[in-house]
N, C-alpha and C positions, 0 to 999 in steps of 0.2 A: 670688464675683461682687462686684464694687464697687460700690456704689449712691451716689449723692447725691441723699438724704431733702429733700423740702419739703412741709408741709402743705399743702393748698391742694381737700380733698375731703371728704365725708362720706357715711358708706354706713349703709343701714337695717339692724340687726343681729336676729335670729330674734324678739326679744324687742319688736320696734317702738321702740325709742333710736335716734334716732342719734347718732352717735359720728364724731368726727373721725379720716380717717386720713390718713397720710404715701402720696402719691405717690413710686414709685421711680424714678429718672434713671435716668442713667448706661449700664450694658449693655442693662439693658431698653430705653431709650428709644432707643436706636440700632436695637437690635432690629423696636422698633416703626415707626422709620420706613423701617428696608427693608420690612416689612410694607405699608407705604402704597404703596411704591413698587412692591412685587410685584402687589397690587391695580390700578395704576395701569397697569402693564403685560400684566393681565390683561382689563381694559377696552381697549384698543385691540386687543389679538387680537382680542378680540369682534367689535370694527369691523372687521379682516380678515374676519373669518368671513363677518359679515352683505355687506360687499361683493361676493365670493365668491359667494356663494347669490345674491344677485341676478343676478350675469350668470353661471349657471347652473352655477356650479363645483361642484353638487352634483348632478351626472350619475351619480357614483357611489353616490349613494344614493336609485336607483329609487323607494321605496317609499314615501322620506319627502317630500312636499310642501314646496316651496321656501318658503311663507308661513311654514312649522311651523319649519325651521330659520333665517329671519329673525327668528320670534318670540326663538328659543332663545335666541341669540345676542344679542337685544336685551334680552333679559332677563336673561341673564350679566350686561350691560354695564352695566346699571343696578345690579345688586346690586353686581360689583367697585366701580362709583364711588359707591356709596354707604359702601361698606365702606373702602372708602380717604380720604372725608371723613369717616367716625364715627374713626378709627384717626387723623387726627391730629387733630380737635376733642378727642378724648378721650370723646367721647358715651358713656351708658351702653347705649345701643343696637346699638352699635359692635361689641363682643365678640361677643354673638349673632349678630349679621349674616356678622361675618367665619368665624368658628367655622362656620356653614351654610358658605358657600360653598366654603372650603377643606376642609374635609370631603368635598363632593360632588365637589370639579375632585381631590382627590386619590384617589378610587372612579372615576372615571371615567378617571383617568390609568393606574391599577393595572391597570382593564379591558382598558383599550389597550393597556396595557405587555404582558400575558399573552399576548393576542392577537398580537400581533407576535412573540412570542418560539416561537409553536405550543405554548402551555402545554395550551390546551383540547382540543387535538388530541393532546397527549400525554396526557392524564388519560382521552382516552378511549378510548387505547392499551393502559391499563394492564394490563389482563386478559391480552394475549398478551406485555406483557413479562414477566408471572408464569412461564412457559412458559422465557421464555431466562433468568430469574434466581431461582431457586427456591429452590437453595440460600441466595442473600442474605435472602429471604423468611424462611424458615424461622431465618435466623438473629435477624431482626427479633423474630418472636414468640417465640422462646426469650429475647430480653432482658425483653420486656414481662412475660415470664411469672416472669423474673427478680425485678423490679422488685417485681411483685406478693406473689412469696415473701416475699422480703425483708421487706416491710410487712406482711405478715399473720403468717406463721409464725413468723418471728423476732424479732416486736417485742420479747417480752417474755424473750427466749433469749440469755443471756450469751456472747458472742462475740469473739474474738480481734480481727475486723476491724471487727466492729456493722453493726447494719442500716444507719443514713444511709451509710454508703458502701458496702455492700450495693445498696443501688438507686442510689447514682451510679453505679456500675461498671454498672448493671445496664441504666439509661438510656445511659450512653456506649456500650457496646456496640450498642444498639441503633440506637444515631444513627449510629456507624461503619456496621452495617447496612445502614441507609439510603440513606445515599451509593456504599455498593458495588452498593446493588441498581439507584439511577437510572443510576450510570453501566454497568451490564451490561445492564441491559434496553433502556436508552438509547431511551424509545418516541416514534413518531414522527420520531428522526432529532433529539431536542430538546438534547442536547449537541452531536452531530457540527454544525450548524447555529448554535450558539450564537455563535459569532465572525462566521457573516454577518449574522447578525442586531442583534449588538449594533452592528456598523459603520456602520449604515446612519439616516442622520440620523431621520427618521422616528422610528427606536425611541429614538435616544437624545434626543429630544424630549421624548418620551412618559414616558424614564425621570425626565427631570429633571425634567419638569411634575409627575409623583407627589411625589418627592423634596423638591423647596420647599414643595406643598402639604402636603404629610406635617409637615414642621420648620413651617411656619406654623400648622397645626392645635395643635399640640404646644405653641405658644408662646401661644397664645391660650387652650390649655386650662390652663394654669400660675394657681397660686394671686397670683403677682406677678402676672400679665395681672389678675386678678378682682381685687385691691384697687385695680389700677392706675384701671381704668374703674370703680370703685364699687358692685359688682354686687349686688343684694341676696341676701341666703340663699332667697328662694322663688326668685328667678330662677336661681342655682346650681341647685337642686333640681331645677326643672323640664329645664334644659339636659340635667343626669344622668340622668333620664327620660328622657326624648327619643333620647339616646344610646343607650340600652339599646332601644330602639324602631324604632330608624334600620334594623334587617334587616328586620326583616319590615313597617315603614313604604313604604321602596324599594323592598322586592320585590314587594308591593300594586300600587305603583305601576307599576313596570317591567314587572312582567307581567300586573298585572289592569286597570290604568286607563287604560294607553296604550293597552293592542292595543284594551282596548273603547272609547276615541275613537276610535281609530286607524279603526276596524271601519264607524262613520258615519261618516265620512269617506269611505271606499272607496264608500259605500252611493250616493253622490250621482254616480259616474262609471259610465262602461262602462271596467272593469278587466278587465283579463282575468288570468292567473295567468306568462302571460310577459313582460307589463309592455311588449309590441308598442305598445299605444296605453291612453291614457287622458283618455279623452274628459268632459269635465264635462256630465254631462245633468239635474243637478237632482234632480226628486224623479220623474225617468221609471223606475226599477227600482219604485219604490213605487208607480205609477200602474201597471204595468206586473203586479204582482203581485195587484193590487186590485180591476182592472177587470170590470162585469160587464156583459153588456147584456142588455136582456128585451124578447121581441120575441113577436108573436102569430103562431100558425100556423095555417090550416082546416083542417091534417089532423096526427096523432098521430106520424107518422114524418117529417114536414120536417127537411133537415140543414140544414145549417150556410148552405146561401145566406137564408136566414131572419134572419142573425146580420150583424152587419155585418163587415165582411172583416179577420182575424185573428184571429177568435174559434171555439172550438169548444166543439160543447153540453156544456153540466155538467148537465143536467137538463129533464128535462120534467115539466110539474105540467097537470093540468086546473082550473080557476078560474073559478066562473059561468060553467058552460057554454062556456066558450073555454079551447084549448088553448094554454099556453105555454110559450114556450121559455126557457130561461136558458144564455146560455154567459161564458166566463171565454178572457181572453185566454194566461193561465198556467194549464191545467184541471188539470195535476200538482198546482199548489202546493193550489189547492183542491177536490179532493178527498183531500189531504191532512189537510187541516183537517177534512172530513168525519170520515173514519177518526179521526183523534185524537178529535175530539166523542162518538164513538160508543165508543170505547176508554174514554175518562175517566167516562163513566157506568157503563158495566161493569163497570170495575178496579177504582175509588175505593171502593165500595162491598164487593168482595169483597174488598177487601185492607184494610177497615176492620171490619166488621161481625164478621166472624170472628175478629177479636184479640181485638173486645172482648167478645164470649162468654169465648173461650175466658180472655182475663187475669182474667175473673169465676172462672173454675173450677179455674185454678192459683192462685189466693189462699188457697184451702182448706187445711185442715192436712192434707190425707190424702196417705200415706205415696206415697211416690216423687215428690211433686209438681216437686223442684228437676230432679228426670232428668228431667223432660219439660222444663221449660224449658229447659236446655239443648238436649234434642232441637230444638223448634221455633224454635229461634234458629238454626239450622244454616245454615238457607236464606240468614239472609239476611246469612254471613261466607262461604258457597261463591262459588267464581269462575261469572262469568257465564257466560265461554267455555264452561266447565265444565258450566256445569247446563242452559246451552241446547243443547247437545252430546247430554247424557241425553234431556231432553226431544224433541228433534228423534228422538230414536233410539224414542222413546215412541207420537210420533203419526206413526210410519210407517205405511205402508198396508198394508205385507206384512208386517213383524216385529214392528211395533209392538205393549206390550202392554195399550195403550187399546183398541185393537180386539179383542184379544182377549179381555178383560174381558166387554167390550160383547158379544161373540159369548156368552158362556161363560153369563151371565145374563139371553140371550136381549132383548136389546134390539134389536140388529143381525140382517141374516141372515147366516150360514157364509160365509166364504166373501167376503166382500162388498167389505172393503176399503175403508175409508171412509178419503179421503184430506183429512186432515186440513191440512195446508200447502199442496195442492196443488189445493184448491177453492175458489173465492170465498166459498162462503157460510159455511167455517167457518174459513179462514185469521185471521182477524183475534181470533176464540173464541178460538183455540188461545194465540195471542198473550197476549189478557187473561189465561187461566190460567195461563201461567209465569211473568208480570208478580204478578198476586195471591199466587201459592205464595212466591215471592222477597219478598214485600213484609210481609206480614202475622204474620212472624218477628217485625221489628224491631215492627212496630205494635206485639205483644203485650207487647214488653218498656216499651214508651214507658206501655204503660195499667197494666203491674205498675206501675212508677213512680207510674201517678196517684192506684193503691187506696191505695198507702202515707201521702198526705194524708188519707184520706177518715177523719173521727173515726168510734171505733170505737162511742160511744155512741148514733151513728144508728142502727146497725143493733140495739147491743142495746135499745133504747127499741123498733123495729119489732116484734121478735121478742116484746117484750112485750105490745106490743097485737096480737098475735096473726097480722101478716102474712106472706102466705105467700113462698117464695123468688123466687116472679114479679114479687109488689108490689113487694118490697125493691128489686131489680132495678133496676125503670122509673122507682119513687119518689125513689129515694137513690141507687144506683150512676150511672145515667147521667145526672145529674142532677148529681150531684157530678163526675164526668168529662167537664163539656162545655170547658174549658181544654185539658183533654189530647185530645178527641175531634176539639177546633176547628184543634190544632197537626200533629194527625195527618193530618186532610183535607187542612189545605194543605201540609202537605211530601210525603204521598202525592201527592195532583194535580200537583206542578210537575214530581215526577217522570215521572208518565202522559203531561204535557204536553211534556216533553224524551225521549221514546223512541225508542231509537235501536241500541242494540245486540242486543235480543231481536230485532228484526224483520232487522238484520243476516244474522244466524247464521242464524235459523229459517226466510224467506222462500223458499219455491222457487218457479220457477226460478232466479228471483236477487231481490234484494232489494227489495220491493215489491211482488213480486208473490206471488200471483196476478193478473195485469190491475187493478195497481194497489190490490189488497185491503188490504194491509199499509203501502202510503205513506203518511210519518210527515210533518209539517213539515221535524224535521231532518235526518231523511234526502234531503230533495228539495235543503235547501240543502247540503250534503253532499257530493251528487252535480252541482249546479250547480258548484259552487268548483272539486273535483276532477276531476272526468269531464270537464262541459261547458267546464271555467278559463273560468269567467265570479262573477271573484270579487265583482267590485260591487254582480250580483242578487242572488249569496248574502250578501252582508250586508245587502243591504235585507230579505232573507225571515228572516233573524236578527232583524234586528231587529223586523219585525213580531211573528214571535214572541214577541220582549221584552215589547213592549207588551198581546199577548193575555196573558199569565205577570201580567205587571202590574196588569194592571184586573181578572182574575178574581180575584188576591190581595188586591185593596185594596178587591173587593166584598165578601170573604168577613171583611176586617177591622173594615170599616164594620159589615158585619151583625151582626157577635158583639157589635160597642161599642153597637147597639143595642138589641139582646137584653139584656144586662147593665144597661144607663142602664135599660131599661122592667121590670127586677126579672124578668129570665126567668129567675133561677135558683130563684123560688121554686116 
C-alpha cells in the first residue's frame, strides 16, 4: 500500500506521553472518504425508511409500532451522519462511532441475507437431511476423528507423511464432506432455490448492504484506521472488550430487553393475538385487573346485584356486625393471587427449613455423608415433566401410594381414597409438596456452601465452654448463615411466586383446577394470551406480577440492610 506520511496528530500512548504521529494519505484516505460517503448514503436510507413508516409502509410488520420504527430509523440517521462528519473531521470519536454502526447494519444485513436465502429454515431441516445424507455424515466424523488422531496419537510418532498434513488431509476431507452432505440432503429446498433467490433484488440488497458493511467494519478495525484517528490504548482496549461482549451484549438485547419493552407496550392496548385490532386504551387492562368494589349487604348470601355491574364476589367478610361484600372485576386474576399468598407461606418455608437442618447434618464427617448429598440433590437436576408425572401417579386416589401409606398406618380409613388433586381443600397442599421436595435439594447445596465460610474456631470455642449441639445450632450456625438464609428465601419465593408448570401437569381436571384451587398469576396470564388471544391483558397481568416480584424483593433487601446496619448479626 502507498502512503503519503504527514504529521499533523498526537496520540496518548499506555504509558501517559504523548507522542506525535504521522497521519497516512494516500489509500487510506481514499478509503476513508468512500467511508464518509457510504455513511452518507446510509443516512438518507434512513430518511427513506422513516418516510415509509410514516405513511404506513410498515403494514408488514404488525407487531412493531410505527413510533418505534420512526424512532429506529431516526436514530440510524443521526448515528450514519454523525459517523460521516467524525470520518472526514478526523475526530477521535469517529472510529468508535463508525465501528458500532457498521457492525450492527452488517449483523443485521447478515440476518436478512439468511433469511431470504431460507438458511433458518434449512438449519432447522437438518435432522431429516441426516436421514437422506448419512453416508456424507458419517464421512464428516470419520475426518474429524481423523484430524484428532492425527494430533493426539501421532504427534510424537515418526511418520513418512507427519502429523501437520495428517490433519490437513484430515480437515479437507471432511470439508469435501461437507459440501457433499449440504448438497444431498439439500434441506429445505436451500440449493435447488438458491438461483431464485439470489436473483431477486431484495436479497442482493441485503447481500451487498452486509458486504460494504463488513469491508467498512474491517477498515475501521485496522491498526492504520487507529493511528490515523489518534486512538488512545485504554480506548483500543475497551473497543476489544466490547467486541468480545457484542454476542451476548445483543442477544440481551434482542431477546430479553426488546420483548420486555416490547411486552408494556402491548400492555396499554386491547391486542389480541391475531393482530385484527389494536385499540390504544391506556392503563384500562391495569384498572381492569385491579379493580375492587366493597359494598354492604343485610344478609350473608347477597350476589353480585350488591356489586356494581361487572363485578363478581371474591369474598364475603363479616365486619362490626355488618356483612360485607368484596368483588373483583377480573375474580380469576385475583384469586390467583390468593392461591399464590397461600403457596408462598407454605412452600418458602418447607423448601428452606429443611435444607438448613439437614446441610447442618451433612457437614459431619460421618461415613457416607457425600452419597447422601448426591442423593438429595437429585430432585432438583430431574426433569419437571418427569417428577410431576411420578408425583401425579403418587397422589392418585385409587393407586396412589400416599394413600396407601396413609391407610397402612392407619391415618385414613380403607378404602377411602382421598383425592388429593381432585379436592379443593388439598389440591393446592399437594402442590406445595412437589414444589418443596423439588426445591430444597438445591437449597441444601447453597447452605453446604455457606458452612464452608463459617470459622471453624466458633464452634471449637463453643464446644469448650461446654455448649450443647442445639446452642451451637441457634448461636453460630444460623446466625453465621443469614447471607445465605437471606439469598435462599429470595430465589426460593420468586420462584413460588412464578409457578407455573407443577400446577400444569398436576391440576385436575385441567389446569387450575379444582374450581380454581391451583390458579397461579401466570397461569391466568397464560391462558389469557393463549386460550382467550388477548395478548394486551396478559401483559398488563405480567407485569403487575413484575412489580408484586419487585417490591417483595426490594422489601426483603431493605430488611436484611437493616438488620446488618443495626448489628443483627450479633
Amino acid at each position: 500500500m502507498s502512503e503519503t506520511n504527514s504529521v499533523d496528530a498526537t496520540i496518548d500512548s499506555s504509558d501517559g506521553v504523548s507522542r506525535r504521529i504521522t497521519r497516512p494519505d494516500g489509500d487510506l484516505g481514499a478509503s476513508l472518504k468512500l467511508l464518509s460517503l457510504w455513511h452518507l448514503f446510509g443516512a438518507a436510507t434512513c430518511v427513506i425508511g422513516i418516510l415509509l413508516a410514516r405513511r404506513g409502509g410498515a403494514a408488514e410488520l404488525p407487531w412493531m409500532p410505527r413510533f418505534a420504527l420512526q424512532g429506529f430509523f431516526s436514530f440510524a440517521f443521526v448515528a450514519h451522519m454523525a459517523s460521516a462528519y467524525g470520518v472526514s473531521a478526523r475526530t477521535r470519536w469517529a472510529r468508535p462511532a463508525s465501528l458500532a454502526v457498521n457492525y450492527l447494519v452488517t449483523l443485521v444485513g447478515a440476518a436478512a441475507t439468511l433469511h431470504l436465502f431460507n438458511a433458518y429454515r434449512a438449519i432447522g431441516d437438518l435432522g431429516e437431511g441426516l436421514y437422506k445424507a448419512f453416508v456424507p455424515f458419517l464421512v464428516i466424523c470419520v475426518g474429524l476423528i481423523w484430524v484428532l488422531v492425527a494430533g493426539q496419537l501421532l504427534a510424537n510418532r515418526p511418520t513418512a507423511v507427519g502429523p501437520n498434513n495428517l490433519r490437513k488431509a484430515g480437515w479437507g476431507l471432511a470439508a469435501l464432506a461437507g459440501v457433499w452432505f449440504v448438497i444431498k440432503a439439500d434441506p429445505s429446498g436451500l440449493i435447488s432455490s438458491f438461483g431464485d433467490s439470489i436473483t431477486r433484488s431484495l436479497t442482493m440488497g441485503a447481500l451487498a448492504l452486509t458486504i460494504c458493511s463488513a469491508l467498512a467494519t474491517r477498515l475501521m478495525w485496522s491498526r492504520a484506521a487507529a493511528q490515523h484517528f489518534g486512538t488512545k490504548a485504554s480506548t483500543e482496549q475497551a473497543l476489544s472488550g466490547l467486541a468480545f461482549l457484542s454476542p451476548n451484549l445483543i442477544g440481551f438485547l434482542v431477546f430479553f430487553a426488546f420483548p420486555l419493552l416490547f411486552s408494556l407496550w402491548v400492555s396499554f392496548f386491547d391486542w389480541d393475538t391475531t393482530n385484527t385490532h389494536r385499540d390504544f386504551i391506556g392503563l384500562g387492562n391495569y384498572v381492569k385487573a385491579l379493580s375492587l368494589d366493597f359494598s354492604s349487604a343485610p344478609q350473608a348470601n347477597a350476589g353480585t346485584e350488591a356489586l356494581k355491574p361487572g363485578y363478581q364476589v371474591l369474598m364475603n367478610m363479616d365486619w362490626f356486625g355488618q356483612h360485607w361484600l368484596i368483588g373483583a372485576r377480573d375474580i380469576e386474576f385475583w384469586l390467583s393471587l390468593r392461591n399464590i399468598t397461600v403457596f408462598l407461606v407454605l412452600a418458602v418455608p418447607l423448601a428452606v427449613l429443611p435444607a438448613l437442618l439437614l446441610s447442618s447434618v451433612l457437614t459431619s464427617r460421618l461415613p457416607g455423608m457425600k452419597i447422601f448429598r448426591t442423593i438429595y440433590f437429585i430432585p432438583s437436576v430431574a426433569g419437571v415433566i418427569g417428577v410431576a408425572i411420578v408425583w401425579g401417579q403418587m397422589f392418585d386416589a385409587t393407586i396412589g401410594w400416599i394413600n396407601y401409606l396413609l391407610d397402612l398406618v392407619g391415618l385414613s380409613e380403607a378404602g377411602a381414597g382421598q383425592g388429593w388433586l381432585t379436592e379443593r381443600s388439598t389440591a393446592l397442599l399437594a402442590m406445595v409438596i412437589v414444589f418443596a421436595w423439588m426445591s430444597f435439594g438445591f437449597n441444601t447445596v447453597l447452605y453446604l456452601a455457606g458452612h464452608q465460610g463459617i470459622p471453624k474456631e466458633l464452634y471449637e470455642a463453643a464446644e469448650i465452654d461446654g455448649a450443647n449441639p442445639w446452642q451451637i445450632f441457634r448461636k453460630i450456625t444460623v446466625p453465621q448463615l443469614r447471607n445465605t438464609t437471606f439469598y435462599v428465601v429470595i430465589t426460593t419465593s420468586i420462584l413460588a411466586l412464578q409457578l407455573f408448570d407443577i400446577v400444569w401437569i398436576l391440576a385436575r381436571p385441567a389446569p387450575g383446577g379444582p374450581n380454581n384451587a391451583t390458579r397461579t398469576p401466570v397461569l391466568t396470564l397464560y391462558q389469557e394470551a393463549f386460550t382467550n388471544n388477548r395478548q394486551g391483558y396478559a401483559s398488563a397481568l405480567a407485569w403487575v406480577l413484575f412489580i408484586i416480584i419487585f417490591g417483595f424483593t426490594s422489601f426483603q433487601f431493605r430488611r436484611q440492610r437493616d438488620v446488618a446496619t443495626s448489628g443483627g448479626l450479633s
